[in-house]
N, CA, C and O atoms as a Tinker XYZ file with bonds, in Angstrom:
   420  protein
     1  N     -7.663000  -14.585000    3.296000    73     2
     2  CA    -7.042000  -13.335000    2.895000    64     1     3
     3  C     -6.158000  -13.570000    1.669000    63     2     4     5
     4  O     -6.009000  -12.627000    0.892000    81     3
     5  N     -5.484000  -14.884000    1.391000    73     3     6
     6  CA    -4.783000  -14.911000    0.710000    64     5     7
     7  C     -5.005000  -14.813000   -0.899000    63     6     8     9
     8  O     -4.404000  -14.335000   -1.861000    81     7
     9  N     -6.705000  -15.832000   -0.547000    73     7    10
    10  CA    -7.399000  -15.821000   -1.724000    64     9    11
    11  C     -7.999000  -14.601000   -2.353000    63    10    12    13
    12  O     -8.179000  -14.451000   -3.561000    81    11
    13  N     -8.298000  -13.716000   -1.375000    73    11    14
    14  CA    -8.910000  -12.504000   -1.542000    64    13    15
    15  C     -7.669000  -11.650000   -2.663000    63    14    16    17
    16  O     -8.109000  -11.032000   -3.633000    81    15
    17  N     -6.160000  -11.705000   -2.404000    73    15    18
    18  CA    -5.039000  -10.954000   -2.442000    64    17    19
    19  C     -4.926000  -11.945000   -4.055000    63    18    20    21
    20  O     -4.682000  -11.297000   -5.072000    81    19
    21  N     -5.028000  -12.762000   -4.118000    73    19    22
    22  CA    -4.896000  -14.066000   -5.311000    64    21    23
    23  C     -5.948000  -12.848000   -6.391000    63    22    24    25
    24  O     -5.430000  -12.061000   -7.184000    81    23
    25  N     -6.765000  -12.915000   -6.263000    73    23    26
    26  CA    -8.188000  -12.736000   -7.027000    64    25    27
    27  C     -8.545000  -10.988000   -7.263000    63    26    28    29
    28  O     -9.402000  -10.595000   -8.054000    81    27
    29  N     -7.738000  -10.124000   -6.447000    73    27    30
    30  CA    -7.610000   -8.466000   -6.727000    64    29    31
    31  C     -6.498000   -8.969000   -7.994000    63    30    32    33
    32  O     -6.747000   -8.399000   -9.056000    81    31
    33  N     -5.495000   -9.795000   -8.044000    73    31    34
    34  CA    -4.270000   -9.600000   -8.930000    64    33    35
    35  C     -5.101000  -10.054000  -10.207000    63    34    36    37
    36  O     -5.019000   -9.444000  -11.273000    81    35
    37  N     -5.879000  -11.134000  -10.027000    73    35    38
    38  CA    -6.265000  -11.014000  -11.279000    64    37    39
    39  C     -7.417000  -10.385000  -11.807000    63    38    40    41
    40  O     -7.697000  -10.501000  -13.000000    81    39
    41  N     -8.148000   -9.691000  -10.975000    73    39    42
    42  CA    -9.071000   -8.355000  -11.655000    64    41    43
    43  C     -7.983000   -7.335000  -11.796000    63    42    44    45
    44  O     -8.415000   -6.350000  -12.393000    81    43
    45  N     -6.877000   -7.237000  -11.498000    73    43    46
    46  CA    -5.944000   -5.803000  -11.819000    64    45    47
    47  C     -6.403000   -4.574000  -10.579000    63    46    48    49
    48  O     -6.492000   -3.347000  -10.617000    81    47
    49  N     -6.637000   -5.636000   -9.482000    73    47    50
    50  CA    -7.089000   -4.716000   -8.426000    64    49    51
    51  C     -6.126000   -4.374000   -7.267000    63    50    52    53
    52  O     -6.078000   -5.024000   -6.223000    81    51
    53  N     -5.228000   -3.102000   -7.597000    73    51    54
    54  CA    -4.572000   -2.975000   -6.067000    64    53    55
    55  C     -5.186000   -3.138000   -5.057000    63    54    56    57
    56  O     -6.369000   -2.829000   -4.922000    81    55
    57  N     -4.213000   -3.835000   -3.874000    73    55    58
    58  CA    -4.504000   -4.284000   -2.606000    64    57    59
    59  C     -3.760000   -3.355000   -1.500000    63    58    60    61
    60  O     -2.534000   -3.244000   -1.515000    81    59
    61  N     -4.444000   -2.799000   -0.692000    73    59    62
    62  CA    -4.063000   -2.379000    0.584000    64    61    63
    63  C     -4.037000   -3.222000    1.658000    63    62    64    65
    64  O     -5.086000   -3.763000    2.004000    81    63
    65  N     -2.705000   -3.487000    2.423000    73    63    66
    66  CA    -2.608000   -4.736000    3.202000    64    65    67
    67  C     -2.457000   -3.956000    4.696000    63    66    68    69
    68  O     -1.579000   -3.147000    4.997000    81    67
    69  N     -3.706000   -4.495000    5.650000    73    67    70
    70  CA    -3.822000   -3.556000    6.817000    64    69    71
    71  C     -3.147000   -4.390000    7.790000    63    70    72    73
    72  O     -3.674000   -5.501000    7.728000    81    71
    73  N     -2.368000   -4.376000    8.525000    73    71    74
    74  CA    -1.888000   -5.062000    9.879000    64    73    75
    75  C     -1.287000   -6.464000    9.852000    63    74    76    77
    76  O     -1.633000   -7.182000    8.914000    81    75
    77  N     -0.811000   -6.735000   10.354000    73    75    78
    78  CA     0.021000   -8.327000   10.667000    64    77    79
    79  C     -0.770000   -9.295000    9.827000    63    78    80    81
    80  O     -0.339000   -9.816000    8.798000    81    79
    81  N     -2.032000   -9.504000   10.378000    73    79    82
    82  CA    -2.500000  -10.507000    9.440000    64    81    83
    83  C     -2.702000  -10.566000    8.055000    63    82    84    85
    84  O     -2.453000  -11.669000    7.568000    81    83
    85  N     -2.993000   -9.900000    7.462000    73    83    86
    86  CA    -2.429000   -9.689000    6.161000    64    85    87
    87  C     -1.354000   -9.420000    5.587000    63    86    88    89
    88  O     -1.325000   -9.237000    4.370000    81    87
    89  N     -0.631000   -9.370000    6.100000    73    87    90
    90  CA     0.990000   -8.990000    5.772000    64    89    91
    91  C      1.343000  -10.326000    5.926000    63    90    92    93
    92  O      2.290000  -10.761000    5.270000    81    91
    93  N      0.702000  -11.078000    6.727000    73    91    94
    94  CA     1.574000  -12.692000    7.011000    64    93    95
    95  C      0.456000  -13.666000    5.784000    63    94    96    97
    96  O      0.789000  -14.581000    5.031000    81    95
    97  N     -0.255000  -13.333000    5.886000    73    95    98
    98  CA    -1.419000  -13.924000    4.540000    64    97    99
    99  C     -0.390000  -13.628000    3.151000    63    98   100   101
   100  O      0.127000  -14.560000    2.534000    81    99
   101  N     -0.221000  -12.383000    2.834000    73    99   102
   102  CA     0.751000  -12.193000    1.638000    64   101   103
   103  C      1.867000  -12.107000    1.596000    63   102   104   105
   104  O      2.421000  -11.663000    0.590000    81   103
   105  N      2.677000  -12.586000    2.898000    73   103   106
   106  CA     4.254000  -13.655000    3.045000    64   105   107
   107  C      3.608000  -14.771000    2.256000    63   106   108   109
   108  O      3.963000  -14.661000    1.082000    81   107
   109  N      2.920000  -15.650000    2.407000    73   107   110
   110  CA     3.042000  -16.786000    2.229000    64   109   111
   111  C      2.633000  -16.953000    0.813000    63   110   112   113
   112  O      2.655000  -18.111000    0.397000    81   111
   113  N      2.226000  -15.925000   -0.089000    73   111   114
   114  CA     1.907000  -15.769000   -1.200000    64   113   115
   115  C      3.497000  -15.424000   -2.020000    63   114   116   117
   116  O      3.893000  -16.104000   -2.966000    81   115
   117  N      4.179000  -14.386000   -1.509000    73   115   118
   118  CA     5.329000  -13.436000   -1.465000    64   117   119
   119  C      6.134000  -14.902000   -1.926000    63   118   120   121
   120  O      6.461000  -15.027000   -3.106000    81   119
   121  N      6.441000  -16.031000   -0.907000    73   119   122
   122  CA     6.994000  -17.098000   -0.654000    64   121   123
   123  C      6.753000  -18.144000   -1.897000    63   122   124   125
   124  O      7.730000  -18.753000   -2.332000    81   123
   125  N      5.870000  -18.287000   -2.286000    73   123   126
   126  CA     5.488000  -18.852000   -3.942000    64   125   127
   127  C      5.774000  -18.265000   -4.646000    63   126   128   129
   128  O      6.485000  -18.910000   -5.417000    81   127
   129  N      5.645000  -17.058000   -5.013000    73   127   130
   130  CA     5.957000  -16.390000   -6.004000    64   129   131
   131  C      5.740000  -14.880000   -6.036000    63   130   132   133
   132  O      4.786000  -14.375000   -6.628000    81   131
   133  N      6.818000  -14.061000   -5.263000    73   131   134
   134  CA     7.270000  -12.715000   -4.725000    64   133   135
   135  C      6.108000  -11.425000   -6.261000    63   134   136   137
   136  O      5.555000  -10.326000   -6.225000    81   135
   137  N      6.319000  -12.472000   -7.270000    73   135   138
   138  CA     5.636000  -11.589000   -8.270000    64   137   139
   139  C      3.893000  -11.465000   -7.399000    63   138   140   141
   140  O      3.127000  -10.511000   -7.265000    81   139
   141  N      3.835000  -12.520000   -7.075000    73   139   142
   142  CA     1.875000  -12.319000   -6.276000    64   141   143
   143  C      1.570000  -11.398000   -5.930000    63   142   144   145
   144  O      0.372000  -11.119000   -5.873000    81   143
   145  N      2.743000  -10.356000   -5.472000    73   143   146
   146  CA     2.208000   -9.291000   -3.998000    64   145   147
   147  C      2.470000   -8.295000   -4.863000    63   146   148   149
   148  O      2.104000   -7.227000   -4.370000    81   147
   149  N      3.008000   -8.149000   -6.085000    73   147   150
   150  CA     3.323000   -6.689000   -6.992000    64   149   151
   151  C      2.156000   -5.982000   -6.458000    63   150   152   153
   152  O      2.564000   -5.210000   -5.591000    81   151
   153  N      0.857000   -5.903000   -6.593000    73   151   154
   154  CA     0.007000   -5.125000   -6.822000    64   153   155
   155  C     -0.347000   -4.853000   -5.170000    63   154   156   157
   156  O     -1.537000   -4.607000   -4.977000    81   155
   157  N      0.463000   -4.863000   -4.036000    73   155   158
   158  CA     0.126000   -4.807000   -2.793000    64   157   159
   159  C      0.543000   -3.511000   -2.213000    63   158   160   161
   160  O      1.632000   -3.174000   -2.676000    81   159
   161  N      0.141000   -2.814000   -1.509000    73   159   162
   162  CA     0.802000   -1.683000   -0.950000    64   161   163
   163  C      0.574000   -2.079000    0.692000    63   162   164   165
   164  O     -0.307000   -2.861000    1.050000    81   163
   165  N      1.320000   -1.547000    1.434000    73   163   166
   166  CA     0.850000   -1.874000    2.706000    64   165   167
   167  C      0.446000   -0.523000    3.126000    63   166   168   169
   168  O      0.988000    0.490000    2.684000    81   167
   169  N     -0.876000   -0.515000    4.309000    73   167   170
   170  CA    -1.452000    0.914000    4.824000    64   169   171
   171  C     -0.318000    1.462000    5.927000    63   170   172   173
   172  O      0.427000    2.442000    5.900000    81   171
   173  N     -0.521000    0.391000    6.914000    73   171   174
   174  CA    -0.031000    0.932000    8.172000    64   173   175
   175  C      1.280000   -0.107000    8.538000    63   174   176   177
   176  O      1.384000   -1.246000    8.083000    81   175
   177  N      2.110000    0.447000    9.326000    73   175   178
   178  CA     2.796000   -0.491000   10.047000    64   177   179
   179  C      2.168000   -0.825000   11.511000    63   178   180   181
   180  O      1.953000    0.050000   12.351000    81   179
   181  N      1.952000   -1.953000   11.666000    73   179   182
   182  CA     1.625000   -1.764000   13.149000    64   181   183
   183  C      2.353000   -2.404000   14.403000    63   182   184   185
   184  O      3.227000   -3.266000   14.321000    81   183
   185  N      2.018000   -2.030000   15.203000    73   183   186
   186  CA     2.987000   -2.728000   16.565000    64   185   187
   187  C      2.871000   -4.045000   16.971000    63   186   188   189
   188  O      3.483000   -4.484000   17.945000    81   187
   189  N      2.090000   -4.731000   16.257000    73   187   190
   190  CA     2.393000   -5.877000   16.698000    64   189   191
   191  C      3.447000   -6.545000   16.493000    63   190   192   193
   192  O      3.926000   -6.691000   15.368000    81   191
   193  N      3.945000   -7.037000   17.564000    73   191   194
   194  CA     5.306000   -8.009000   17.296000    64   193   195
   195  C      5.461000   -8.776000   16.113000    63   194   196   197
   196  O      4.753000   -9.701000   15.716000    81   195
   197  N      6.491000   -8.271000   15.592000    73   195   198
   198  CA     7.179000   -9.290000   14.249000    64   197   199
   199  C      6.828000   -8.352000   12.657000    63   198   200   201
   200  O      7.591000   -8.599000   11.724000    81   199
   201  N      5.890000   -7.501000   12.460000    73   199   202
   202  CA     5.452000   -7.097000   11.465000    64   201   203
   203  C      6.604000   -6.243000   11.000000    63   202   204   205
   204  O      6.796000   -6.264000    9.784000    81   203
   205  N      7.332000   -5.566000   11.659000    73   203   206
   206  CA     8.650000   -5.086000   11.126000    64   205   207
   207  C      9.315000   -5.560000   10.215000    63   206   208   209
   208  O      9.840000   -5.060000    9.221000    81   207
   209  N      9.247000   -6.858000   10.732000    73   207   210
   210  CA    10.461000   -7.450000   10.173000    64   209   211
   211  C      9.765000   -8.363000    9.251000    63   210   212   213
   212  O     10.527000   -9.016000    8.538000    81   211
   213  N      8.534000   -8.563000    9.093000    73   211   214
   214  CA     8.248000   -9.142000    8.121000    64   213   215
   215  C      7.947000   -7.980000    6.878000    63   214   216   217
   216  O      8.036000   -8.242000    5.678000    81   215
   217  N      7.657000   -6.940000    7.319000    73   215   218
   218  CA     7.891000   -5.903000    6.447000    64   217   219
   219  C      9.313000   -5.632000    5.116000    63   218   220   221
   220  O      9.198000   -5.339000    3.925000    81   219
   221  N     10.360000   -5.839000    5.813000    73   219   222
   222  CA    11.371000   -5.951000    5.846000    64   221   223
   223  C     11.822000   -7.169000    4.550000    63   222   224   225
   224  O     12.252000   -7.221000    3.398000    81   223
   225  N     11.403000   -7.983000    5.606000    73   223   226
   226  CA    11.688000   -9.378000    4.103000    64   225   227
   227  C     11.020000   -9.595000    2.706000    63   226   228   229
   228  O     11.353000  -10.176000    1.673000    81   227
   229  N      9.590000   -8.651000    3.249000    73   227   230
   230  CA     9.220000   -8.609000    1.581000    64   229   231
   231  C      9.305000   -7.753000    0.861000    63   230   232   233
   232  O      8.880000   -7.634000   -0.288000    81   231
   233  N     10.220000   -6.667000    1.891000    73   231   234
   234  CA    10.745000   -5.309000    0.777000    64   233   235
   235  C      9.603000   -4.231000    1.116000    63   234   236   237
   236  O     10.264000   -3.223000    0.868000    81   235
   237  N      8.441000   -3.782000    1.482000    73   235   238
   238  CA     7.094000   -3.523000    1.665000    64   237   239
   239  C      7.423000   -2.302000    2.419000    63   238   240   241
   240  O      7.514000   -2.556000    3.620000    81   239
   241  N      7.660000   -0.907000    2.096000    73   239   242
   242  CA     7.538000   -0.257000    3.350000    64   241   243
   243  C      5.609000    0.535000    3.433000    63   242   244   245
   244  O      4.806000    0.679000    2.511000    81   243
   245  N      5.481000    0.861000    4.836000    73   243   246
   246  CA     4.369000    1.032000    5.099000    64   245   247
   247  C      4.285000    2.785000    4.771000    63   246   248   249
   248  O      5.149000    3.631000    5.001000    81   247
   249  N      2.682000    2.991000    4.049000    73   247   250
   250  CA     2.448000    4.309000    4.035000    64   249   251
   251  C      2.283000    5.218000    5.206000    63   250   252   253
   252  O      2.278000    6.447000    5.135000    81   251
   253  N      2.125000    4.396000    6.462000    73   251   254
   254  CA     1.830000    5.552000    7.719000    64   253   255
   255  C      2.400000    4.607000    8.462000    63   254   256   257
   256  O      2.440000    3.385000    8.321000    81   255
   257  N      2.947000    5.496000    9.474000    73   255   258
   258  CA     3.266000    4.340000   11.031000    64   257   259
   259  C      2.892000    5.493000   12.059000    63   258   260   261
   260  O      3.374000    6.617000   12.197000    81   259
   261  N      1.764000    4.768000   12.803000    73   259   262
   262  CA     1.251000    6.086000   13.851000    64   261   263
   263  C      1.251000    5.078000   15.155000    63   262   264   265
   264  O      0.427000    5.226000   16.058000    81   263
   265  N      1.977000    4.322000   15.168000    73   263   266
   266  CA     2.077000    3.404000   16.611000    64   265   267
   267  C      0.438000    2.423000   16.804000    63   266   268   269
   268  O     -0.080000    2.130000   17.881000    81   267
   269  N      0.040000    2.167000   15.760000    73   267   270
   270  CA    -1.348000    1.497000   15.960000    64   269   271
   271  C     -1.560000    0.417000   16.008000    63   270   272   273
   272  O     -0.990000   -0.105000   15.049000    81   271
   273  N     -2.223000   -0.511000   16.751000    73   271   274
   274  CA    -2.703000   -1.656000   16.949000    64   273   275
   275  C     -4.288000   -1.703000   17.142000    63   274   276   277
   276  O     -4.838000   -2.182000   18.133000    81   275
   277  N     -4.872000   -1.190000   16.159000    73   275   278
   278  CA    -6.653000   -1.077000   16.599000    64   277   279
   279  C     -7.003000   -2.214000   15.864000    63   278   280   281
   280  O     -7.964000   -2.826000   16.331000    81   279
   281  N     -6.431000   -2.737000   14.707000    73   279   282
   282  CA    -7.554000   -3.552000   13.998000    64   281   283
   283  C     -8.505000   -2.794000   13.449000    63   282   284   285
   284  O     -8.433000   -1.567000   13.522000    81   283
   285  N     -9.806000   -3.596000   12.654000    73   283   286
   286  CA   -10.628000   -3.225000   11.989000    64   285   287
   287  C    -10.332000   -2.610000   10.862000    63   286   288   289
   288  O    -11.186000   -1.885000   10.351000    81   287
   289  N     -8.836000   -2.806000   10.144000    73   287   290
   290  CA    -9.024000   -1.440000    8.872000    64   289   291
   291  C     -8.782000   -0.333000    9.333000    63   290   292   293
   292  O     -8.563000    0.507000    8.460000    81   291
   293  N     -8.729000    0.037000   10.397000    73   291   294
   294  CA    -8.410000    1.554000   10.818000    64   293   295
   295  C     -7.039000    2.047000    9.749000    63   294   296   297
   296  O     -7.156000    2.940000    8.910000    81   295
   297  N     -5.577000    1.153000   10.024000    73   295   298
   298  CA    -4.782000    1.764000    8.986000    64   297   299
   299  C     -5.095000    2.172000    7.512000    63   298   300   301
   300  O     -4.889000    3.238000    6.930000    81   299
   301  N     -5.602000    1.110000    7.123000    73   299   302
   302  CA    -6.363000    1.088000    5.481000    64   301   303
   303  C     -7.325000    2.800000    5.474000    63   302   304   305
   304  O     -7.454000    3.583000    4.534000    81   303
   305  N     -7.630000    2.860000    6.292000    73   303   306
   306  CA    -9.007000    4.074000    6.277000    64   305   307
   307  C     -8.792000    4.970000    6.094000    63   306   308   309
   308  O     -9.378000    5.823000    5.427000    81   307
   309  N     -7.378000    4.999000    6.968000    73   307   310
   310  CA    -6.550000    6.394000    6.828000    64   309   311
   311  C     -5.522000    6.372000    5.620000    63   310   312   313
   312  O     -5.478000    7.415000    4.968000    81   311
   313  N     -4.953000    5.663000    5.350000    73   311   314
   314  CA    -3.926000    5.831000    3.647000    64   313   315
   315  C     -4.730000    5.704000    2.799000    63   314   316   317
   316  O     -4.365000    6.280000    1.774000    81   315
   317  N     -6.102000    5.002000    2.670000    73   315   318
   318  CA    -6.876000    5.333000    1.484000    64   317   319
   319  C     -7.284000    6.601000    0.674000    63   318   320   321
   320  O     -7.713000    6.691000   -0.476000    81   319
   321  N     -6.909000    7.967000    2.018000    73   319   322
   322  CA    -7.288000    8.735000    1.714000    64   321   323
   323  C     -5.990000    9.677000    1.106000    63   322   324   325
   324  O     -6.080000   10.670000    0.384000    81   323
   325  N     -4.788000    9.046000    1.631000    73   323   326
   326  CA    -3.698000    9.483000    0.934000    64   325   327
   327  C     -3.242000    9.257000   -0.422000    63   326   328   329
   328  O     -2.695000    9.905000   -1.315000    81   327
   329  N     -3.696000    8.035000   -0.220000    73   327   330
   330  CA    -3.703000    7.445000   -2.072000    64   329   331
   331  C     -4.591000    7.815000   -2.940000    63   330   332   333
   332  O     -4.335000    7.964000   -4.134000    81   331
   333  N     -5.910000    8.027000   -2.328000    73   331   334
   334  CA    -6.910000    9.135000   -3.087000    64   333   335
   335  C     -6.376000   10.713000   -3.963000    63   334   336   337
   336  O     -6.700000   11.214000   -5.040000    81   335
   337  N     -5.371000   11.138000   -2.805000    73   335   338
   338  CA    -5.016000   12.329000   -2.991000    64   337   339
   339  C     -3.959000   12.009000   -3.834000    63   338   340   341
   340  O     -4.134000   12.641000   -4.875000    81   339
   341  N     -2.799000   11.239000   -3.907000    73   339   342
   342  CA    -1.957000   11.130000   -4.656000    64   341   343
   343  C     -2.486000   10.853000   -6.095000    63   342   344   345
   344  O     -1.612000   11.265000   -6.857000    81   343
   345  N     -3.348000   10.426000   -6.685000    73   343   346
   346  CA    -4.040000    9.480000   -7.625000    64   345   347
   347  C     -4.620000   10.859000   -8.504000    63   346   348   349
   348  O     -4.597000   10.979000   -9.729000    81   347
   349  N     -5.187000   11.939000   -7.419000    73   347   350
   350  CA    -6.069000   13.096000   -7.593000    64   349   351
   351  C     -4.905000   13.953000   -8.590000    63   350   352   353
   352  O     -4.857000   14.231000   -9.788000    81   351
   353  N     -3.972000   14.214000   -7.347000    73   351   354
   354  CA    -2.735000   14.919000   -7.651000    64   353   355
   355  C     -2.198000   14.586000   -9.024000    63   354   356   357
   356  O     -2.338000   15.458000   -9.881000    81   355
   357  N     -1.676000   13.594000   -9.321000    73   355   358
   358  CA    -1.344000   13.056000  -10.847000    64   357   359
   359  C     -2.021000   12.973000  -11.842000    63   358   360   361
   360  O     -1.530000   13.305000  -12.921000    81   359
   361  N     -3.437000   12.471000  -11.748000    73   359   362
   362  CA    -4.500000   12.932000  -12.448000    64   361   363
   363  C     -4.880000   14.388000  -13.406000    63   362   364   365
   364  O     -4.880000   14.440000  -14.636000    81   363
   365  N     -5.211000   15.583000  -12.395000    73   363   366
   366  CA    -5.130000   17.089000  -12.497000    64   365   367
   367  C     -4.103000   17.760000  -12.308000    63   366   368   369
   368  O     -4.175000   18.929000  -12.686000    81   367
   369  N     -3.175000   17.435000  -11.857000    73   367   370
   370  CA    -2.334000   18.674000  -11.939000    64   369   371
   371  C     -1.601000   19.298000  -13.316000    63   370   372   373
   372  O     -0.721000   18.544000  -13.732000    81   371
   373  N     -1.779000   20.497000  -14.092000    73   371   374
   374  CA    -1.247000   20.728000  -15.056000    64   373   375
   375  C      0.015000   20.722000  -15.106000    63   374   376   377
   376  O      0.646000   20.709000  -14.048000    81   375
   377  N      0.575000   20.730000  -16.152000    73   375   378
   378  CA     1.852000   21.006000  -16.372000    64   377   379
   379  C      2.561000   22.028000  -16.773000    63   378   380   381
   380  O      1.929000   22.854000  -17.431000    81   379
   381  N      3.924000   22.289000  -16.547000    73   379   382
   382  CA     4.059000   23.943000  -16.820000    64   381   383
   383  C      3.455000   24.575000  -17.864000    63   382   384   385
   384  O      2.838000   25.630000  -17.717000    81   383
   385  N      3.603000   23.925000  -19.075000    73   383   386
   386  CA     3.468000   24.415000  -20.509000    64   385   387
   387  C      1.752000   24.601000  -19.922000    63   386   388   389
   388  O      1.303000   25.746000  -19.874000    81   387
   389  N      1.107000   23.745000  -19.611000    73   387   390
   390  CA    -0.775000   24.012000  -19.474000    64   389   391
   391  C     -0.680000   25.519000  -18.499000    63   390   392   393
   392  O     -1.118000   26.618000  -18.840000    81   391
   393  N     -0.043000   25.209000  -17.336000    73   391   394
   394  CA    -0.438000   26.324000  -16.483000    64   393   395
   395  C      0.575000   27.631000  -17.010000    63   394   396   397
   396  O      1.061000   28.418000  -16.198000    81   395
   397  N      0.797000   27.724000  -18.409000    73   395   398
   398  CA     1.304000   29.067000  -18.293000    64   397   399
   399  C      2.916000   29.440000  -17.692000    63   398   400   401
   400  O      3.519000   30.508000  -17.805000    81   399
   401  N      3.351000   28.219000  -17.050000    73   399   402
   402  CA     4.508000   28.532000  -16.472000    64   401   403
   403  C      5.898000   28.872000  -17.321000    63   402   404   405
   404  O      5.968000   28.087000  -18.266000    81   403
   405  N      7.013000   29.778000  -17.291000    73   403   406
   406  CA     7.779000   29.901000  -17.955000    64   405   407
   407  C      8.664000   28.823000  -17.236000    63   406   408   409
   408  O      8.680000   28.965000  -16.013000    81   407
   409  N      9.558000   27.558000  -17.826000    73   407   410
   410  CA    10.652000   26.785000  -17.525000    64   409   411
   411  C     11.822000   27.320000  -17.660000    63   410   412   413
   412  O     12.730000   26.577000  -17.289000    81   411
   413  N     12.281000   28.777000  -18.224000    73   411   414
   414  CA    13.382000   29.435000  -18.354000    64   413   415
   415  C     14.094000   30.246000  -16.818000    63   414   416   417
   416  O     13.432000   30.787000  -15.932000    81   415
   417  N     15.030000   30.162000  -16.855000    73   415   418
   418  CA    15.508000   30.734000  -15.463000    64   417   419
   419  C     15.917000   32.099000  -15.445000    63   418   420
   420  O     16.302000   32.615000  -14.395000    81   419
């Protein structure tokens, strides 16, 4: 995982970090050199013991916390689609002057 998290930074590829094990894969990256994980977002928080607080030490807060412990990417599956929308949102949305809006009160 770590290598995987190594090798998105240098294609310029944000990383979504799903559950404990990856969060403890990019501590130990975090731990060499805190710059490694810039490009990391975390999906989910999950319940497994300790991820809090490793959350915590690398500064990282999580895009969803829905009490989950499924594994598989499930967190990732679901904020992908939030970050889709955020990405969408900034992308298209006009601005007053485009949409006509008066900024005067």
């Amino acid at each position: 995982i770590a290598g995987a998290v190594i090798a998105a930074r240098m294609a310029r590829t944000p990383v979504l970090l799903d559950g404990f094990a990856c969060t403890a894969a990019a501590a130990v990256l975090a731990k060499i050199d805190p710059g490694l994980i810039d490009h990391c977002e975390v999906a989910h928080r999950s319940v497994e013991p300790g991820h809090t607080n490793l959350l915590e030490r690398l500064g990282k807060r999580p895009l969803l916390d829905l009490d989950m412990r499924l594994g598989e990417a499930s967190g990732a599956a679901l904020a992908i689609a939030i970050v889709k929308a955020a990405v969408a949102c900034h992308r298209d949305m006009a601005t007053f002057a485009e949409a006509g809006i008066s900024t005067r009160t």
